[in-house]
C-alpha positions in Angstrom: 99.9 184.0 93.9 102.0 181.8 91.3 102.6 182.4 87.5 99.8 182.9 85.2 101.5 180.6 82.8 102.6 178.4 85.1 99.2 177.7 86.3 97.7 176.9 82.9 100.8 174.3 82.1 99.9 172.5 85.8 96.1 172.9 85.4 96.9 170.5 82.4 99.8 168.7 84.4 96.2 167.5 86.8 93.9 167.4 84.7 94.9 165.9 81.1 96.6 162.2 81.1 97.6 162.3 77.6 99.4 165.9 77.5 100.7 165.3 81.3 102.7 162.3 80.2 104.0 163.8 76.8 105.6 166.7 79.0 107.1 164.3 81.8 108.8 162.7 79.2 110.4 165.6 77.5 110.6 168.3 80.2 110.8 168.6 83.9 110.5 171.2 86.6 113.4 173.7 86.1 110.7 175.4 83.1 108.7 176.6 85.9 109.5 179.4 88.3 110.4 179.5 92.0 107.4 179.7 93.7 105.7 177.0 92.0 109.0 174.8 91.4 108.4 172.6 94.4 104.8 171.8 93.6 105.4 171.7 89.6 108.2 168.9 91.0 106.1 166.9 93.2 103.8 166.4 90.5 106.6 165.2 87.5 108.1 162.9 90.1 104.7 161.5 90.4 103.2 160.6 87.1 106.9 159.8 85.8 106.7 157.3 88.6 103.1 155.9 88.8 102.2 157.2 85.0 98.9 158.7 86.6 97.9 161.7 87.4 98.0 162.8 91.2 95.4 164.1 93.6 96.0 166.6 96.3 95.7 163.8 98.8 98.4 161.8 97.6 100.8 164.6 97.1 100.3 166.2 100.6 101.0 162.5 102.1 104.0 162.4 100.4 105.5 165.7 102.4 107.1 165.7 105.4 104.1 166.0 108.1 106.4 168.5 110.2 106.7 170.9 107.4 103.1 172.1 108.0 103.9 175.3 106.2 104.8 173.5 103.0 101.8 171.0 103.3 99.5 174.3 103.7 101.0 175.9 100.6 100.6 173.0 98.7 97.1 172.8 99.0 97.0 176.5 98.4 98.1 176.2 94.9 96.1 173.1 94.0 93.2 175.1 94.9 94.4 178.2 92.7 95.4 175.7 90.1 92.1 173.6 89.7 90.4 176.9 89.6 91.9 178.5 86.7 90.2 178.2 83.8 91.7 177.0 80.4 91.3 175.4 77.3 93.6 172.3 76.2 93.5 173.5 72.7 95.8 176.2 74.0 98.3 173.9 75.5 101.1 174.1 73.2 101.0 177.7 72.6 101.5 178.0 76.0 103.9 175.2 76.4 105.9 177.1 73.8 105.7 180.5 75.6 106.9 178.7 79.0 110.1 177.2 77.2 111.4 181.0 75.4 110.7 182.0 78.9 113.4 179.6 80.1 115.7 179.9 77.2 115.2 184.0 77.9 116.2 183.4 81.5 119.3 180.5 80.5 120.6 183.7 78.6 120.2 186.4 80.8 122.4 184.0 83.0 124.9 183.9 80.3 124.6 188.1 79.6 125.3 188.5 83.7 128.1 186.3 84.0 129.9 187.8 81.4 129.2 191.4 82.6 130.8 190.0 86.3 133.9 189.0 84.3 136.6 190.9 85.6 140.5 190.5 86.9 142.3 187.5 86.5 139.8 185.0 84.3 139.3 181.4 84.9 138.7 180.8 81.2 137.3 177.0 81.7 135.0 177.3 84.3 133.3 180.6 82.9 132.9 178.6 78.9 131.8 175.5 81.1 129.2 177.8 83.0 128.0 179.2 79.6 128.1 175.7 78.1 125.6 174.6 80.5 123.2 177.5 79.9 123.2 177.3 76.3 122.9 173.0 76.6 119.7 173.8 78.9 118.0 176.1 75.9 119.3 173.2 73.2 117.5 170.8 75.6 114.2 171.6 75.7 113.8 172.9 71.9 115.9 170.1 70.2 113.8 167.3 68.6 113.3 163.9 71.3 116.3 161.2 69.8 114.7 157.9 71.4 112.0 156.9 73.5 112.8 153.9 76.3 110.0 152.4 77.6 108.7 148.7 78.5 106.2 147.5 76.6 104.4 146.2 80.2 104.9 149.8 81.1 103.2 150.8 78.2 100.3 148.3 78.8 98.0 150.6 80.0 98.1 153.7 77.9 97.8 151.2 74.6 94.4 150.0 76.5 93.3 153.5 77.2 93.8 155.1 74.1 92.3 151.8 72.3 89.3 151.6 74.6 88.9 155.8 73.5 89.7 154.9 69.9 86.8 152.5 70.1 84.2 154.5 71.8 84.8 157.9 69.7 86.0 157.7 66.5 87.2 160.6 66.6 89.4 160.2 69.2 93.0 161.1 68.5 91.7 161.3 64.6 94.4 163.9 62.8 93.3 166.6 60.6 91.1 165.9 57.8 91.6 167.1 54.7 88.5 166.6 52.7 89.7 164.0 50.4 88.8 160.4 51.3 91.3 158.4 50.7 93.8 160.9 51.8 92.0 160.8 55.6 91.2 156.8 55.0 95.2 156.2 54.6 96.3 158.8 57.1 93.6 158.8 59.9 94.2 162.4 59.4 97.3 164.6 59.5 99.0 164.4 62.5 101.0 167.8 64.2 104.2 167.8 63.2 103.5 165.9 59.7 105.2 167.0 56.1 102.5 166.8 53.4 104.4 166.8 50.2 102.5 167.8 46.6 104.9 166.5 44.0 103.8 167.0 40.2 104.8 167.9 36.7 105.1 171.5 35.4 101.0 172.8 35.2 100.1 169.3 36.5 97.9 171.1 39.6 100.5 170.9 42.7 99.1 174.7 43.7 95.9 174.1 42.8 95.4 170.8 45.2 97.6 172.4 47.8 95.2 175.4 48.1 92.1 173.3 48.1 93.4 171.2 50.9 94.1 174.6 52.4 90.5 175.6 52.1 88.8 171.9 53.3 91.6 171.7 56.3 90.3 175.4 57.1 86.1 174.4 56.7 86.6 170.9 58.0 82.7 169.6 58.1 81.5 173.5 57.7 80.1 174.7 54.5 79.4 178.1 53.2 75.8 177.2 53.5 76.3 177.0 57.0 76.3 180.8 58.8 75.8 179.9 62.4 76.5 176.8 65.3 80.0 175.7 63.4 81.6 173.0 63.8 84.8 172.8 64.7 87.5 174.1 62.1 91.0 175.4 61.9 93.4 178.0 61.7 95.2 178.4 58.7 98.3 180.1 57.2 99.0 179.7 53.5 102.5 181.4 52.4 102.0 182.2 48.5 105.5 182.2 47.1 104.8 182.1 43.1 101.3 184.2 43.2 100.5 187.4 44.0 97.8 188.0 46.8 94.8 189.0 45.6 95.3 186.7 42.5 95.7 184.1 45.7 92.4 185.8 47.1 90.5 185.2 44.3 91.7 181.7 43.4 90.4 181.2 47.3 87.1 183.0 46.9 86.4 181.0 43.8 87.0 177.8 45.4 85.1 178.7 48.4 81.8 180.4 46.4 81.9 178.2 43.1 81.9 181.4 41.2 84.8 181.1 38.3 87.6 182.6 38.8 87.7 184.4 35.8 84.2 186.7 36.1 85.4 187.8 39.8 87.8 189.4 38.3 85.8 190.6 35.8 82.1 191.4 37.7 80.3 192.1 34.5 80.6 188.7 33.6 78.9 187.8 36.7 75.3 186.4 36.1 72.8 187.1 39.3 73.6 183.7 40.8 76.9 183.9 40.8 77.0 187.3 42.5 74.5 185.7 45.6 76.9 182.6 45.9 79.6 185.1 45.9 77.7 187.2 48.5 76.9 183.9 50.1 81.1 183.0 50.8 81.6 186.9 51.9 79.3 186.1 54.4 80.8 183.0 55.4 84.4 184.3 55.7 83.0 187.5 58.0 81.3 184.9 60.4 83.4 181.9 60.6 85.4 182.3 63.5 88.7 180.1 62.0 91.5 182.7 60.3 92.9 181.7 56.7 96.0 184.1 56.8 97.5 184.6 52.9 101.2 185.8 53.0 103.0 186.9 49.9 106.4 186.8 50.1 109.1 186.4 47.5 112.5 184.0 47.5 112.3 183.5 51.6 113.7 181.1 53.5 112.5 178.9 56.3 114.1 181.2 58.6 111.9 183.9 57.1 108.7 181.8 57.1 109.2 181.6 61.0 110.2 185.1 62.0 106.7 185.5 60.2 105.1 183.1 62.2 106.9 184.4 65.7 105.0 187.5 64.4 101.8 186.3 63.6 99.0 187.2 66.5 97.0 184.2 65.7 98.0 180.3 66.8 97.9 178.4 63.3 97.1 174.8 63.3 98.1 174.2 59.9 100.8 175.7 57.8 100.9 175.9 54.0 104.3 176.5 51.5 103.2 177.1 48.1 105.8 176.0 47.1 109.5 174.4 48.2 111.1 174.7 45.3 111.6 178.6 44.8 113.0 178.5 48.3 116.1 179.0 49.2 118.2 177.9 52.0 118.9 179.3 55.8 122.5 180.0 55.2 122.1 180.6 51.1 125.3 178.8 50.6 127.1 177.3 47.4 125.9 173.8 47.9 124.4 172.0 44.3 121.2 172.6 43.5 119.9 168.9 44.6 122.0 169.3 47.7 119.7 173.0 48.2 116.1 171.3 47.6 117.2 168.4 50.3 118.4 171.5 52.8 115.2 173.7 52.3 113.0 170.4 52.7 114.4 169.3 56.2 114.6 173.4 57.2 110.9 173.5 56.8 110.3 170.2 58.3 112.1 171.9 61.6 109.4 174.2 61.6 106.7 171.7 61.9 108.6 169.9 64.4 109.8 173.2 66.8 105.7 174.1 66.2 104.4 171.0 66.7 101.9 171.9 63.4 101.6 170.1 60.4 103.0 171.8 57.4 101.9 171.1 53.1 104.3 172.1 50.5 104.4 171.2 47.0 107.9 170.1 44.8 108.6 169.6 41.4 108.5 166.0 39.3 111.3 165.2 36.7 110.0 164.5 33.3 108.3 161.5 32.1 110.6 158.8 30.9 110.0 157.8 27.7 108.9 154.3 26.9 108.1 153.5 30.9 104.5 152.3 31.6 102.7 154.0 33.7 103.6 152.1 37.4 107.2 153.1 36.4 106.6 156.5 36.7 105.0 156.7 39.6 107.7 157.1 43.0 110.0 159.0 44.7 112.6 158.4 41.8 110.5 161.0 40.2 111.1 164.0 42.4 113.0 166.4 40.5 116.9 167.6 41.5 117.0 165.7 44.9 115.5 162.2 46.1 116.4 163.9 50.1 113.6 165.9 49.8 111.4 163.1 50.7 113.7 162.1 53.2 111.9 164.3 55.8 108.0 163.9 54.4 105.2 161.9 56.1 103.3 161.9 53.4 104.2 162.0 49.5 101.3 162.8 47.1 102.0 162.4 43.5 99.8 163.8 40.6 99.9 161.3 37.6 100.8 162.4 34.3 98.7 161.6 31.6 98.9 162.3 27.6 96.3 165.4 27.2 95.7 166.4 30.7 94.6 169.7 30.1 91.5 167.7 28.1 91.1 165.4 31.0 88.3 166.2 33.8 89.5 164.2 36.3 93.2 164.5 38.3 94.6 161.0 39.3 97.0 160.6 42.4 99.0 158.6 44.2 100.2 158.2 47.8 103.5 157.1 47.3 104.8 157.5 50.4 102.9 157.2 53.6 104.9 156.6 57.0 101.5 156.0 58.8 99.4 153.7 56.4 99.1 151.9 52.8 99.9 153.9 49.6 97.2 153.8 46.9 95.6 156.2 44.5 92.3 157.7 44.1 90.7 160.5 41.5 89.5 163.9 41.8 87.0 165.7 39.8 88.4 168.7 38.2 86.7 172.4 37.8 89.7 174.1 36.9 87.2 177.9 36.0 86.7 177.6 39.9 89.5 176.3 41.0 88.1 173.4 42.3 89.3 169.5 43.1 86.2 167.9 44.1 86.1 164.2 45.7 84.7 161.2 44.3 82.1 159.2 46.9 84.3 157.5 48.7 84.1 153.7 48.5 85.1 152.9 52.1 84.5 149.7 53.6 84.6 148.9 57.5 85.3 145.2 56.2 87.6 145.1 53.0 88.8 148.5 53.6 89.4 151.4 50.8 89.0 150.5 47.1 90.1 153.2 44.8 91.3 152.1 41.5 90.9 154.7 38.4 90.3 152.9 36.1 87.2 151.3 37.9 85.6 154.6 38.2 84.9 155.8 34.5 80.8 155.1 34.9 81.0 156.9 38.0 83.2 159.8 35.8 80.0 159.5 33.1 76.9 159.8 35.0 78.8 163.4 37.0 78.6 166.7 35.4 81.8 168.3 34.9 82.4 172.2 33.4 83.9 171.6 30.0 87.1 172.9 30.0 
């Protein structure tokens, strides 16, 4: 009888292509323990060799036919393997619980060679021994430098994946966050992607931010919907500027359409209001995806991730509302724009070591006077340090118009975007329920996305906005 986790990682190691190669290419046998080292190694040798994934035929021809014992036991475990049952959508929890189970073990190793330290001490080969323990746990967490590979090697995964791509659309699609053009320009958020909300002081950076945070969390559910979901996702959403239940309630108006304002107020509430509100408690008891709201106040990444560590659930998405009232790991005496820089590659890191995507917002410099409009739109604009965009995927940035509190529409911009074009589109304000609705999407298989404001003012007339 091997491992309980280690059975899970192989079942995938035989079973899934795509996840098998990613981990032959980062990792290798010494995460697994003893008694199912020499099978977990058989099989890494083989699809890092062939770039396929092995049958039990091909690796029992491969042993030594007089070692019948260890041609019997590898057919033992295949058989225990293939029979476990598992979900892929678990893989990287897992895959993150086998590798602090190796790091435990690395420093265990270091804890007992230091308790054997005794007499005369050979003070280079005991810091070379602990060297190599602590290089083993910076190994297998620390982010991949380069990948070396021929593109004839790579042949064949390019056709599979396009072949897939072709066939199901949704094949390898990211995250989608409800908003057209976002998912149009992006294919969807990928794991591991910074979304970055950058926008003027009261310009709507936590107000997008959380409705992207409720439309990751539904995906293609609605509140209409009470049974047979769809798909969704887990969600955590670390409020840093508002309280929680005034975070609640900004949530529960979003997701019922009920303003914000006469929640908090129930007398205000007329009898339709209090059924759609019913209708969204309803939801949230039955949908089986979490939306976890954390408060906390002044952390720092280091803090956001002992909170995650903590967390019983396995998030798919993480939200930061918002980077700039973070502060830094180490809370040192660097400037300011040397700070926002820090915090933005510290939560990047979390992403990365998670594998998740992560959303935060950051704040824009003022408008320069006298510059048209295409001139203040970019990266230049990000207030106190152009680095924080350094480590983003994606860069949103809310326009700033004269009167924009009068203004029912929000205009953005992709300004950067590491996986597709930049552009801009419109949203459809209802700021009493705290609500950024999409325009129809103009989407064309041919000539592709066009989204240009200014083309969309009959399409602004004809819909029926609360006056605000």
């Amino acid at each position: 009888m091997i491992d309980q986790l280690d059975k899970v990682i192989l079942k995938v190691l035989i079973t899934n292509k795509k996840l098998s190669l990613d981990f032959c290419n980062n990792y290798d046998s010494k995460l697994f323990l003893a008694d199912s080292w020499v099978f977990a190694n058989s099989i890494i040798q083989y699809i890092k060799k062939y770039k396929e994934l092995p049958t039990l035929r091909v690796l029992t021809e491969k042993l030594p036919k007089v070692n019948t014992k260890l041609i019997e036991n590898t057919g033992l475990i295949w058989n225990e393997v293939i029979e476990t049952s598992y979900d892929d959508k678990e893989y990287f929890h897992d895959l993150e619980k086998i590798k602090k189970r190796f790091a435990e073990k690395q420093i265990f190793s270091i804890r007992e060679k230091l308790d054997n330290i005794s007499g005369d001490i050979n003070i280079d080969k005991t810091v070379s021994d602990i060297q190599k323990n602590i290089k083993a746990i910076s190994c297998i967490n620390e982010d991949r430098l380069y990948e070396s590979k021929s593109v004839k090697d790579y042949l064949g995964t390019f056709v599979e994946n396009f072949n897939n791509r072709k066939n199901n659309p949704t094949y390898e699609a990211g995250m989608k966050t409800g908003y057209s053009f976002i998912d149009y320009a992006t294919n969807g958020i990928r794991p591991a992607d910074m979304v970055l909300i950058c926008g003027s002081s009261g310009a709507g950076k936590s107000l997008l931010l959380n409705n992207l945070g409720v439309q990751c969390w539904m995906q293609d559910n609605n509140v209409e919907r009470r049974e047979d979901f769809s798909i969704g996702k887990n969600i955590i959403y670390f409020s840093l500027e508002m309280p929680y239940e005034d975070c609640f309630n900004r949530f529960m108006s979003r997701l019922s359409g009920v303003p914000t304002r006469h929640i908090e107020n129930p007398k205000f509430l007329s009898k339709e209001e209090h059924k759609k509100l019913i209708g969204a408690a309803n939801f949230i008891a039955k949908y089986p995806y979490q939306f976890r709201i954390i408060d906390i106040i002044n952390p720092s990444s280091n803090d956001l991730d002992l909170i995650l560590d903590e967390c019983q659930e396995d998030f798919d998405a993480i939200f930061v509302d918002y980077l700039g009232i973070m502060r830094t790991n180490e809370n040192g005496e660097e400037e300011d724009w040397l700070k926002q820089g820090i915090i933005s590659y510290e939560l990047r890191q979390i992403g990365r070591k998670r594998n998740k995507p992560l959303f935060s917002a950051v704040q824009l410099n003022r408008v320069a006077e006298g510059k048209t409009k295409e001139k203040n739109i970019g990266l230049h604009r990000l207030a106190r340090s152009a680095t924080i965009a350094t480590h983003a995927t994606l860069v949103i940035q809310i326009e700033d118009r004269e009167h924009e509190h009068k203004l029912h529409d929000l205009s953005y911009h992709l300004i950067k975007n590491r996986r597709g074009p930049k552009g801009g589109a419109t949203l459809i304000k209802n700021l009493t329920c705290a609500t950024l609705t999409d325009l129809p999407s103009d989407i064309s298989a041919d000539t592709g996305y066009t989204s240009d404001p200014e083309d969309l003012s009959e399409a602004l007339a004809d819909l029926e906005v609360i006056d605000i």
